[in-house]
KEKE-3310 file (N, C-alpha, C; in steps of 0.2 Angstrom, whole numbers, plus 5000, padded with zeros to 4 digits):
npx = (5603:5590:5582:5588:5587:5595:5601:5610:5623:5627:5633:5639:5636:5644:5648:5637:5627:5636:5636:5623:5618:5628:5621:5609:5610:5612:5601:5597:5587:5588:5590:5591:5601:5606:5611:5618:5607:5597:5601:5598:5584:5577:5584:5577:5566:5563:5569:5583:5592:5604:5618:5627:5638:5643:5659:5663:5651:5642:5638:5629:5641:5648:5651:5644:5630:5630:5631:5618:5609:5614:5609:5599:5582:5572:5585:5596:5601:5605:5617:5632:5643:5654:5661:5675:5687:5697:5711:5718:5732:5726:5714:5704:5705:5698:5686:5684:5682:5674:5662:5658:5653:5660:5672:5677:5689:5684:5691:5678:5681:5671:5669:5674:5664:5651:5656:5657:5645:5639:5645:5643:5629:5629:5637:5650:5668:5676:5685:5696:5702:5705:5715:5712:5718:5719:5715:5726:5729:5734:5726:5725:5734:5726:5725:5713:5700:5682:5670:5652:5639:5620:5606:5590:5576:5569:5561:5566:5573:5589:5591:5576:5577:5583:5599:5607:5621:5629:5639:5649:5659:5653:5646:5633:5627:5625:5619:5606:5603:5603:5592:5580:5583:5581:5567:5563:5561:5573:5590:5606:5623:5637:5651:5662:5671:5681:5690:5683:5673:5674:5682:5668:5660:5665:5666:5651:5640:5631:5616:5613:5621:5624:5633:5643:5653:5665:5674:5690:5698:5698:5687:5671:5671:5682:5679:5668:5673:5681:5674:5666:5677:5678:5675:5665:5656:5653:5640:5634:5621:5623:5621:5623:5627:5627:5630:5636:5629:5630:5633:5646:5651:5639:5641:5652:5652:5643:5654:5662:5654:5641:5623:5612:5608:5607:5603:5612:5606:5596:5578)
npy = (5350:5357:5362:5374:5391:5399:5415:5421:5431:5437:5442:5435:5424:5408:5406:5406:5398:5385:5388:5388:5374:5366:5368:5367:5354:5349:5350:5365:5378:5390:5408:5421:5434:5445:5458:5471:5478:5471:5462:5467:5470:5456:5450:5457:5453:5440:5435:5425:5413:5413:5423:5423:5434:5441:5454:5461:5470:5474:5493:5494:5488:5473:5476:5490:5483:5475:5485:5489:5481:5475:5487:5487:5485:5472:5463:5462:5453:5443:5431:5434:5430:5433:5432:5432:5436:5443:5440:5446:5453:5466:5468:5455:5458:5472:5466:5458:5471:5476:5468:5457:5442:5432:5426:5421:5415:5415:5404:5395:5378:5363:5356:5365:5375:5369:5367:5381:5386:5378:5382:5395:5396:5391:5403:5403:5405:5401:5405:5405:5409:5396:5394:5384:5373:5372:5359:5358:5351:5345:5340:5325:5319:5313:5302:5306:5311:5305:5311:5314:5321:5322:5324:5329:5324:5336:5352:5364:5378:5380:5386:5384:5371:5362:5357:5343:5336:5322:5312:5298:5283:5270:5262:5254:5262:5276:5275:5272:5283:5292:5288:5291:5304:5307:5303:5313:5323:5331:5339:5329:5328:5318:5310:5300:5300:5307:5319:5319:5325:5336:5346:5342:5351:5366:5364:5363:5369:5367:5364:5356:5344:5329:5319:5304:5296:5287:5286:5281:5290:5303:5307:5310:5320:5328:5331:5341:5348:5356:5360:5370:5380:5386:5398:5404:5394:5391:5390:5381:5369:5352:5337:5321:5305:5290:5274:5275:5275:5282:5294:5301:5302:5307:5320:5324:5324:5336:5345:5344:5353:5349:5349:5339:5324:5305:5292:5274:5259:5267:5266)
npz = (5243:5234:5222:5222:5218:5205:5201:5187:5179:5166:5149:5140:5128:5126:5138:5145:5142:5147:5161:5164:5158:5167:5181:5181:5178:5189:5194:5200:5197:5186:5183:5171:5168:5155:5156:5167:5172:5171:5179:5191:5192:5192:5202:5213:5208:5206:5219:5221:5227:5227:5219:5202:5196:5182:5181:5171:5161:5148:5147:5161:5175:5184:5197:5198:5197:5209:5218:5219:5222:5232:5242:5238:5246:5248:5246:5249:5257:5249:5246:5234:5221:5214:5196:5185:5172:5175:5188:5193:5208:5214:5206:5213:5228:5224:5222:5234:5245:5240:5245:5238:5241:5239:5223:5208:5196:5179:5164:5170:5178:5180:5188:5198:5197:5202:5216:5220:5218:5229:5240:5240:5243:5257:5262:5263:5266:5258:5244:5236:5220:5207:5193:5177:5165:5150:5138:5125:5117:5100:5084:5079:5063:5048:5034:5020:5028:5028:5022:5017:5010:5010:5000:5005:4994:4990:4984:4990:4994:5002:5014:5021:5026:5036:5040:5045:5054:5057:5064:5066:5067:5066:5052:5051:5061:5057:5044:5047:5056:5045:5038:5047:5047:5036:5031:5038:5031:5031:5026:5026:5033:5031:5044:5044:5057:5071:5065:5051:5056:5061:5050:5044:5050:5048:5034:5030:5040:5049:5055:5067:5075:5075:5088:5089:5103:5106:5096:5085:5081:5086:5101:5104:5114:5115:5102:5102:5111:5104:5094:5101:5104:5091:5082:5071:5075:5086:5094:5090:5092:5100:5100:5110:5104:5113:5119:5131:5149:5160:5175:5177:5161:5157:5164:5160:5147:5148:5152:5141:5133:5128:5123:5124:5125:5117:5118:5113:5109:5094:5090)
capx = (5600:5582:5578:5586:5586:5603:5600:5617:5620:5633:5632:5644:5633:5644:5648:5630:5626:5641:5633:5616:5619:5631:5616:5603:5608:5614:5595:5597:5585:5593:5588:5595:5601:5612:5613:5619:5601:5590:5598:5596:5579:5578:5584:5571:5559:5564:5571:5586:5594:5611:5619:5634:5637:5647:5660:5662:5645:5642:5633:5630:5644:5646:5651:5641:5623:5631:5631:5611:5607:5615:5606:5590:5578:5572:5587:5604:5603:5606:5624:5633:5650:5659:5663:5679:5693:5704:5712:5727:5728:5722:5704:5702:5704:5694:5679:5682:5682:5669:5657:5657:5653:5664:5674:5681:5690:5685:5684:5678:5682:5665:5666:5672:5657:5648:5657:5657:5637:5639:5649:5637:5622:5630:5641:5657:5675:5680:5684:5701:5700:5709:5714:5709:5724:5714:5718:5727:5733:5735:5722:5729:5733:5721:5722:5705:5694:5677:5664:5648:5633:5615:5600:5582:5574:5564:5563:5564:5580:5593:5588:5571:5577:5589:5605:5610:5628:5630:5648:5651:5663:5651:5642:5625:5623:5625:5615:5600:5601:5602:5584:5577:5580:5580:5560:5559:5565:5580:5598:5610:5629:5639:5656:5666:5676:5681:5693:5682:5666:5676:5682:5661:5654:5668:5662:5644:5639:5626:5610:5612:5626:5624:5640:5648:5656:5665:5678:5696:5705:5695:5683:5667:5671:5685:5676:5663:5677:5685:5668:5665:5682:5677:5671:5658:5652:5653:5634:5629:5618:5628:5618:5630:5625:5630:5628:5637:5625:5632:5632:5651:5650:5636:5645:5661:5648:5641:5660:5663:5648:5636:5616:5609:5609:5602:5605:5613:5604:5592:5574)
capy = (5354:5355:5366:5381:5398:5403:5419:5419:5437:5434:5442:5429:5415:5403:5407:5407:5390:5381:5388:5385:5366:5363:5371:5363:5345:5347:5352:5371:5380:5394:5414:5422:5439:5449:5465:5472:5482:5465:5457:5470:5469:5450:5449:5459:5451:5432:5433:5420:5408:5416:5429:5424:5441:5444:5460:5464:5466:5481:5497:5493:5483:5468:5482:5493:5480:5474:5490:5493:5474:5474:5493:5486:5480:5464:5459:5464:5446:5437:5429:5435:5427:5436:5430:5436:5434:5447:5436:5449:5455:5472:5467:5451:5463:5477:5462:5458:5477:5479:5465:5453:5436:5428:5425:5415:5417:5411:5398:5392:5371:5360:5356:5371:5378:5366:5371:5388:5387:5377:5385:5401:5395:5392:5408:5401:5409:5399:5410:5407:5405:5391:5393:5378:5373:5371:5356:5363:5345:5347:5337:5318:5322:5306:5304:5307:5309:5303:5316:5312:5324:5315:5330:5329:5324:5342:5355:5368:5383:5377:5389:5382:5366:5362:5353:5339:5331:5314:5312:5292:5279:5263:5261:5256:5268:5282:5274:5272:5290:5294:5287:5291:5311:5309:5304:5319:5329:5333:5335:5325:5325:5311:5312:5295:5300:5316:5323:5323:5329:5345:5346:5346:5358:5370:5366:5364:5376:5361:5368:5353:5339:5322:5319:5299:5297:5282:5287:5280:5295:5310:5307:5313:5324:5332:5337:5344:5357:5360:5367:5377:5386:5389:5404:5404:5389:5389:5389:5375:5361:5347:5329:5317:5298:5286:5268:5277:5279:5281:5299:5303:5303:5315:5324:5325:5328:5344:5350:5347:5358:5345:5352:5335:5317:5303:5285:5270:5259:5271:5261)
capz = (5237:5233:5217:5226:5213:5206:5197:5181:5176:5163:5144:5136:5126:5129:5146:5151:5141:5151:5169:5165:5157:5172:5186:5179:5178:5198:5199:5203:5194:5184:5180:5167:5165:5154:5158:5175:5174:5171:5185:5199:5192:5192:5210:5216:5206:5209:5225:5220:5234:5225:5211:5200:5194:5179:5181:5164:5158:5146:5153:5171:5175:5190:5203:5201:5198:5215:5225:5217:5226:5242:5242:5241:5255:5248:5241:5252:5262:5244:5243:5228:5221:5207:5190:5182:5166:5177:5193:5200:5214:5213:5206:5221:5232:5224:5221:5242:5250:5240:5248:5236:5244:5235:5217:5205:5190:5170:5163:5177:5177:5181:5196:5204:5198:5205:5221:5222:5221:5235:5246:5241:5246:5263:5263:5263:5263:5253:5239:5232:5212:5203:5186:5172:5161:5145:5135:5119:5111:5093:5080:5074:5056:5047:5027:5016:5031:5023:5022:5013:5008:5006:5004:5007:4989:4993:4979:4993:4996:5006:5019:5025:5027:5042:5039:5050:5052:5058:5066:5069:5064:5062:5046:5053:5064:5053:5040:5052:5058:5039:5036:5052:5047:5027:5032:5040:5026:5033:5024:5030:5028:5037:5041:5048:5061:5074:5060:5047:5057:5061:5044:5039:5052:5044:5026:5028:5046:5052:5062:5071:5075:5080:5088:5095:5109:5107:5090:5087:5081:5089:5103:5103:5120:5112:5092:5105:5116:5098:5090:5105:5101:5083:5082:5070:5075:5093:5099:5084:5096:5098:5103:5109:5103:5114:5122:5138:5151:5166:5177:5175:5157:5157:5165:5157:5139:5148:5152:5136:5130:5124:5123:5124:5125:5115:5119:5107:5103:5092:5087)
cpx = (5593:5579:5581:5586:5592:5601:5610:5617:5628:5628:5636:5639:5634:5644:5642:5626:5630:5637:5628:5615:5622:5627:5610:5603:5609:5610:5593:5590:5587:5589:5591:5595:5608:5614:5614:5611:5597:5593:5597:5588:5575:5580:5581:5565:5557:5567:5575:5589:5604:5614:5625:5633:5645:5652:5660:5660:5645:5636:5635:5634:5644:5646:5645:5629:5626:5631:5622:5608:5608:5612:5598:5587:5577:5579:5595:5605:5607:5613:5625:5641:5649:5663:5669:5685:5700:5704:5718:5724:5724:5715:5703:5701:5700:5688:5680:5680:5675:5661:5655:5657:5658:5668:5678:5679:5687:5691:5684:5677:5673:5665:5669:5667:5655:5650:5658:5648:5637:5641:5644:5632:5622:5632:5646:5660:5678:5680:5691:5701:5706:5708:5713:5714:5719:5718:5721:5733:5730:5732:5727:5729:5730:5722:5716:5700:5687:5671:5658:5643:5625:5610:5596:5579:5567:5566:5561:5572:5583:5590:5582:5571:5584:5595:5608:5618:5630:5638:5648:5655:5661:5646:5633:5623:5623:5620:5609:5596:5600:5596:5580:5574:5580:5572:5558:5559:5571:5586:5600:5617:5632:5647:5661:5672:5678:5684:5690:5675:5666:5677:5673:5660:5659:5664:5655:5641:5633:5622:5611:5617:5627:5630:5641:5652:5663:5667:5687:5700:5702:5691:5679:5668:5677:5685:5671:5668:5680:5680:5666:5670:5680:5672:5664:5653:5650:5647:5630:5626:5622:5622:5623:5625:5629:5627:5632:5631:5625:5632:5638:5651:5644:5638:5650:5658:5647:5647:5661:5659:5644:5629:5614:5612:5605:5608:5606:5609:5598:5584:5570)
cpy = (5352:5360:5374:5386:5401:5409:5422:5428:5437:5437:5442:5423:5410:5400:5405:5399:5386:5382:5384:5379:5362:5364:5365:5357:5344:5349:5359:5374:5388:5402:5415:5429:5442:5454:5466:5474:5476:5461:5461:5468:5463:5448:5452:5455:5443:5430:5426:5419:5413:5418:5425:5429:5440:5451:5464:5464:5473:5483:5496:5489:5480:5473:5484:5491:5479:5478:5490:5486:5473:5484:5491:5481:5475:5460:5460:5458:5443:5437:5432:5434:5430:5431:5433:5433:5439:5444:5440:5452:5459:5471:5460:5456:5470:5474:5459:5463:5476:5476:5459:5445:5428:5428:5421:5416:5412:5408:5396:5382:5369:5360:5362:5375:5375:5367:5376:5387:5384:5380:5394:5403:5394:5397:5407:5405:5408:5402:5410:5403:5402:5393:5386:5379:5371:5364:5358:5355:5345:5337:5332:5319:5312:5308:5302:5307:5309:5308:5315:5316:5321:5324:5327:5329:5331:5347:5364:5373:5379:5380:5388:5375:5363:5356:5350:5334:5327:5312:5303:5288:5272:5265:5262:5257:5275:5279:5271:5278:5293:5294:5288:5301:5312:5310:5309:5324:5333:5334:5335:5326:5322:5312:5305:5295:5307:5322:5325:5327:5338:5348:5347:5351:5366:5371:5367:5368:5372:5365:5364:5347:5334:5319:5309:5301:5295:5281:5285:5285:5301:5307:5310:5319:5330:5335:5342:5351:5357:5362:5369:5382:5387:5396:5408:5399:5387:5388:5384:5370:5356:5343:5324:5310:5294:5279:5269:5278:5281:5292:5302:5305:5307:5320:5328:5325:5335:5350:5350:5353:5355:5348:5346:5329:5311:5296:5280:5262:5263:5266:5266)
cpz = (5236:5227:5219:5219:5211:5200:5193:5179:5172:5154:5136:5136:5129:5137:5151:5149:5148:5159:5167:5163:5163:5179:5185:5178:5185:5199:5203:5197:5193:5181:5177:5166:5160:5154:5164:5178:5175:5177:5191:5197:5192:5199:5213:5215:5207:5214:5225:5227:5232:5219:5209:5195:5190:5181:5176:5160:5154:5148:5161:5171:5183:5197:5204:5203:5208:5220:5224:5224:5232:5246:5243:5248:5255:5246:5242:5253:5255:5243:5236:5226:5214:5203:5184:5178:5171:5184:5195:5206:5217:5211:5211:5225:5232:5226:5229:5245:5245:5242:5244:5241:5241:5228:5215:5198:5182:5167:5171:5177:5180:5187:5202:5203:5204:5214:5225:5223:5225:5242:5247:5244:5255:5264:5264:5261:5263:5246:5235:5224:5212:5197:5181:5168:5156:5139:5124:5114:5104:5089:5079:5066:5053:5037:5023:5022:5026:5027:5015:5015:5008:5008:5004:4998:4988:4987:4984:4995:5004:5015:5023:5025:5030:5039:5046:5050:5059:5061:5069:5064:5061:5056:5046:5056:5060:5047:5043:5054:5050:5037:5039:5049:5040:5024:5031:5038:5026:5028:5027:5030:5035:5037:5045:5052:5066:5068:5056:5048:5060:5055:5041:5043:5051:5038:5027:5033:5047:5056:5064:5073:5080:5082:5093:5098:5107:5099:5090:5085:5086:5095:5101:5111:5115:5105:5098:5105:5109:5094:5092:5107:5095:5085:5079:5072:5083:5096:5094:5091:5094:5103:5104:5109:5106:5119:5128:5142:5160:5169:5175:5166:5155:5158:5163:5148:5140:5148:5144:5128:5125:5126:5126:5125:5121:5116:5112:5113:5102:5087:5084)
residu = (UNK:UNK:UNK:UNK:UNK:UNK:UNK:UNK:UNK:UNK:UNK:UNK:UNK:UNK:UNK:UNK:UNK:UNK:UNK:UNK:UNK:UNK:UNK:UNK:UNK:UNK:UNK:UNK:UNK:UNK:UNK:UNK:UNK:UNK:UNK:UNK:UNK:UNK:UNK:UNK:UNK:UNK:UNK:UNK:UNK:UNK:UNK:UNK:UNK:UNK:UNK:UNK:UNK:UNK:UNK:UNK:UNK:UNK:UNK:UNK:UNK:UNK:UNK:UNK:UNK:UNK:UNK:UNK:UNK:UNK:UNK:UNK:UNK:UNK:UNK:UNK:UNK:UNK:UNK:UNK:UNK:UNK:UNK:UNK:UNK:UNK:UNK:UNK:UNK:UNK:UNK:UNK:UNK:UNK:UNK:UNK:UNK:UNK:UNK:UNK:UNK:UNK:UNK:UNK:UNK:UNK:UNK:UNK:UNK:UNK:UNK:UNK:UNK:UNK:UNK:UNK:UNK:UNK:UNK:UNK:UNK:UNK:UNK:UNK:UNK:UNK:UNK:UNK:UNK:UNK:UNK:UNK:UNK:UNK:UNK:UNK:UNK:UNK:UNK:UNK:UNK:UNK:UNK:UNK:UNK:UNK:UNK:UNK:UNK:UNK:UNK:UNK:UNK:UNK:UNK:UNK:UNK:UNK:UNK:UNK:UNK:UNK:UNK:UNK:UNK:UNK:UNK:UNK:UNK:UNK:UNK:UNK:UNK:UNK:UNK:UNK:UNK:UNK:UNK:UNK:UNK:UNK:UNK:UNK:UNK:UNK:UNK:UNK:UNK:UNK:UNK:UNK:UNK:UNK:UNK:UNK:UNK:UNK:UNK:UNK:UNK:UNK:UNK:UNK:UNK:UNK:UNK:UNK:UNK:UNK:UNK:UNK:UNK:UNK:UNK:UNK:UNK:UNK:UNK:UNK:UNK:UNK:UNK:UNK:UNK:UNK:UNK:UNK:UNK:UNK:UNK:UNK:UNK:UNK:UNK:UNK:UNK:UNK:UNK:UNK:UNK:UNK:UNK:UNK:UNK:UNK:UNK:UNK:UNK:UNK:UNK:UNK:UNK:UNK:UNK:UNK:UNK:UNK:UNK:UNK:UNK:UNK:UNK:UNK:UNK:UNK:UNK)
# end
């Protein structure tokens, strides 16, 4: 692998976050389209190493982008593996006759991403989806999680002034991060534990959520995959704070739809 070009043609947010966070940390450099029209016109234009092609995109849907690209002259050679929530047999076998270089069902787990772009990039036929059993364990019930407020001494509408929430369970690490953004004008609200930091980005809908890992009732991996099913809240930035720094645990932040990284100790 060297930076090859994977052109993403998918017009599901999250769906296209989770590739392009999981492409991009394994050093692929990633296009983005969401229509079927932007990516035929994107694959001419960027001449990518390989297409994952949405099928059900609105408008031009993954079929039909796919007949327009293996139609054109620069742009027939280009591998192209299919992306799809429908796994019966009758659509496999539509999405093979019809030339697709491969497919694999949603959600699609981490590392079979990860190995489906490679097996694409060679043309591999290897192509049979797995499905991802989703973990669906029901919250620890906790009594009073502690949720605390602190704003910005700023005589400015809530609206121009971002709202950060703090998710950790030791004292002076939240009261560090506290002063660090209370400087910067920031509000703050803090919440000591996974249970109560889901409970705030309900009540207070945070532009921004500094999340630990490293929680006794909730992890920080698991409030992460439970605000990326919320529905209002699903595309909030999450930063995960933690004194992990190893590559697996990177990893296993970006399955669970973390933005970013920020190391403990914070100077």
């Amino acid at each position: 692998m060297s930076g090859e070009r994977i052109l993403v043609v998918e017009d599901n947010e999250r769906n296209m976050k989770f590739v392009r966070d999981v492409l991009q940390f394994k050093g692929y450099q990633v296009v983005e389209a969401v229509t079927g029209e932007e990516g035929v016109r994107l694959a001419s234009e960027v001449d990518p190493d390989l297409i994952l092609m949405d099928i059900q995109l609105p408008g031009m849907n993954g079929f039909e982008a796919f007949e327009q690209i293996r139609n054109g002259e620069s742009t027939r050679h280009i591998p192209i593996i299919a992306l799809t929530a429908s796994v019966s047999a009758s659509d496999q076998d539509r999405i093979l006759k019809a030339g697709f270089d491969g497919f694999e069902a949603k959600p699609v787990a981490l590392q079979r991403l990860v190995d489906v772009v490679a097996n694409g990039l060679v043309i591999s036929d290897t192509t049979e989806p797995v499905a991802r059993a989703k973990d669906e364990a029901p919250i620890k019930e906790h009594s009073a999680p502690l949720v605390t407020e602190q704003r910005a001494e700023v005589k400015e509408p809530h609206d121009s002034v971002p709202t950060i929430l703090v998710v950790d369970d030791t004292p002076q690490n939240v009261k560090l991060l506290v002063e660090i953004l209370k400087a910067q004008k920031y509000n703050v609200v803090t919440a000591d534990g996974g249970a109560a930091g889901l409970q705030a980005v309900e009540t207070h809908a945070p532009d921004l959520i500094l999340l630990d890992i490293m929680m006794p009732d909730i992890d920080g991996y698991e409030v992460c995959r439970r605000i990326r099913e919320m529905e209002t809240h699903h595309l909030t930035p999450v930063v995960m704070v933690t004194a992990l720094d190893g590559k697996d645990e990177r990893v296993k932040g970006i399955e669970s739809g973390a933005d970013d990284f920020l190391n403990k100790p914070i100077v």
